[in-house]
C-alpha positions as CSV (number, residue, x, y, z in Angstrom):
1,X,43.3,16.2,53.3
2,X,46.0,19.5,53.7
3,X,46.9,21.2,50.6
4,X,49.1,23.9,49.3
5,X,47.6,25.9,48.0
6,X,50.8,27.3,45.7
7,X,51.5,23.6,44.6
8,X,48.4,23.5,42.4
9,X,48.9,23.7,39.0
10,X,48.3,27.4,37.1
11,X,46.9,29.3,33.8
12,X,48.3,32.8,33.6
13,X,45.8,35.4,32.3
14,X,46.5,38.8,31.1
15,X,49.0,40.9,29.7
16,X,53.1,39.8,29.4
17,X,54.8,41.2,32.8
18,X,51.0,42.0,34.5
19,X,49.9,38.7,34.3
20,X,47.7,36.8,37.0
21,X,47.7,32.9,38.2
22,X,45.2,30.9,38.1
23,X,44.6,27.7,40.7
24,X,41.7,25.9,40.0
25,X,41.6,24.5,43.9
26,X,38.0,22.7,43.7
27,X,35.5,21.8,41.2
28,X,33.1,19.2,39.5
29,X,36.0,18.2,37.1
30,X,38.3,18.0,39.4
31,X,37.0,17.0,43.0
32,X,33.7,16.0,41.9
33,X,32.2,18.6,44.1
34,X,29.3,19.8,42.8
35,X,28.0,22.6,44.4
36,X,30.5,25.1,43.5
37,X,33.9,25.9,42.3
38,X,37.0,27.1,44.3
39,X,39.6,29.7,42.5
40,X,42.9,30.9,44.0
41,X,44.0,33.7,41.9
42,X,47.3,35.7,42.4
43,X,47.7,39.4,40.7
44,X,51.4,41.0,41.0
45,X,51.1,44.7,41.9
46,X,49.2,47.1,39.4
47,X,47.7,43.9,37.3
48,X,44.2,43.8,37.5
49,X,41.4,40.6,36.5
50,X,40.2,42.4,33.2
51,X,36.5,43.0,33.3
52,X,34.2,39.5,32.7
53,X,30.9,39.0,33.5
54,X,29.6,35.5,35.0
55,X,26.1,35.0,33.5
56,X,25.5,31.9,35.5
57,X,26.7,31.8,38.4
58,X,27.9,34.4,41.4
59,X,31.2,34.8,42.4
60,X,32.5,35.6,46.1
61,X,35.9,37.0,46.3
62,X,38.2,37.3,48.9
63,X,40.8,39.5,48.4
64,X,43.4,38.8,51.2
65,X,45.6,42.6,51.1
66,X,43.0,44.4,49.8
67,X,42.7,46.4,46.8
68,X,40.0,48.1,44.4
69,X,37.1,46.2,42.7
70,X,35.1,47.5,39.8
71,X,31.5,46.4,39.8
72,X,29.3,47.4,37.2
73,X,31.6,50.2,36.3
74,X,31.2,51.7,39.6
75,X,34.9,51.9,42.0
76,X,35.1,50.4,45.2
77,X,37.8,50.2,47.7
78,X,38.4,47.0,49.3
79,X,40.0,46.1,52.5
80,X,42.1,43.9,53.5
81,X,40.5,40.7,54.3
82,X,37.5,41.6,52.8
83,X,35.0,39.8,51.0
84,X,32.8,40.9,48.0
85,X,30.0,39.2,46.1
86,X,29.7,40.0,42.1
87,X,26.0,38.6,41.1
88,X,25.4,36.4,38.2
89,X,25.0,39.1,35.3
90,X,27.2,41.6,37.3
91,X,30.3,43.1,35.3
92,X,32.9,43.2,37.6
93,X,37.2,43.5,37.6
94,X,39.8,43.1,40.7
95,X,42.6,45.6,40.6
96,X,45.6,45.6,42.9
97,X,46.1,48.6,44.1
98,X,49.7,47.8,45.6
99,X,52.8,48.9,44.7
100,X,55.0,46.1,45.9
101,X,52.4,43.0,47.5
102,X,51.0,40.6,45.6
103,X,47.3,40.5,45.4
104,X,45.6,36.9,46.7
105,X,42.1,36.1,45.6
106,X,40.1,33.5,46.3
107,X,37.1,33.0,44.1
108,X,33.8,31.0,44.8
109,X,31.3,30.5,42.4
110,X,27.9,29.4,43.1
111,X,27.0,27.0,41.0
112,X,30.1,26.0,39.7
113,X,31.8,27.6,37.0
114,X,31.8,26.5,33.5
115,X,35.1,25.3,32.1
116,X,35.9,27.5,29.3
117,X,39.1,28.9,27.8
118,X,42.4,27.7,29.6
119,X,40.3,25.9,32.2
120,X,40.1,22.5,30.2
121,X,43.7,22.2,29.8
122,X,43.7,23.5,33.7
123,X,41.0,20.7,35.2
124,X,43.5,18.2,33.4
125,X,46.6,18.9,35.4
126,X,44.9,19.5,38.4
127,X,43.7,15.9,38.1
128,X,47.0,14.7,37.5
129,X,48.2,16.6,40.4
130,X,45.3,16.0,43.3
131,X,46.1,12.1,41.8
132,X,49.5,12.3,43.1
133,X,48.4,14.0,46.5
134,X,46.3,11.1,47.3
């Protein structure tokens, strides 16, 4: 099966006129995958992630135009078409650096992530929407 990507369902994080979307793309809830979980984030220039810490699970982040990523209060640039790894326990943030691109992440987490927050309300209408896709 072909998706797009940008018709999956969203949460928005973060503060009014900086905030990010969230695609919950894969996952045990909603795929039944259950070996990890698939995020597609999107941050408008100068938004950032907010700092969060994954005590569970690690995180692999693509960041498609680059950008800055701060891991364990430590700055790092980061290409374009680069990918980073934050480690269970590891603090980390995604900035976009940009002035005037959009900032595309995707996110997998190893095991999968645990649903907490907006992500129940998000596993529901992705359900409803990967129902309608098949």
């Amino acid at each position: 099966m072909i998706y797009n990507i940008t018709g999956f369902p969203f949460a928005e994080f973060g503060d009014p006129g900086k905030t990010r979307r969230v695609r919950l793309v894969v996952s045990p809830e909603t795929t039944g995958e259950k070996r990890l979980s698939i995020v597609y984030t999107v941050i408008p220039p100068g938004a950032v992630s907010e700092g969060h810490v994954h005590a569970d699970f690690d995180e692999y982040i693509f960041f498609d135009i680059g950008g800055k990523l701060i891991l364990d209060g430590k700055d790092f640039d980061v290409p374009e078409k680069a990918l980073v790894h934050a480690k269970a326990g590891q603090k980390h943030e995604c900035v976009n650096t940009s002035k005037d691109k959009t900032l595309g992440l995707f996110c997998v987490f190893s095991p999968p992530l645990k649903p907490y927050g907006k992500y129940p309300e998000l596993i529901a209408a992705t359900k409803t929407y990967l129902e309608k896709q098949n």
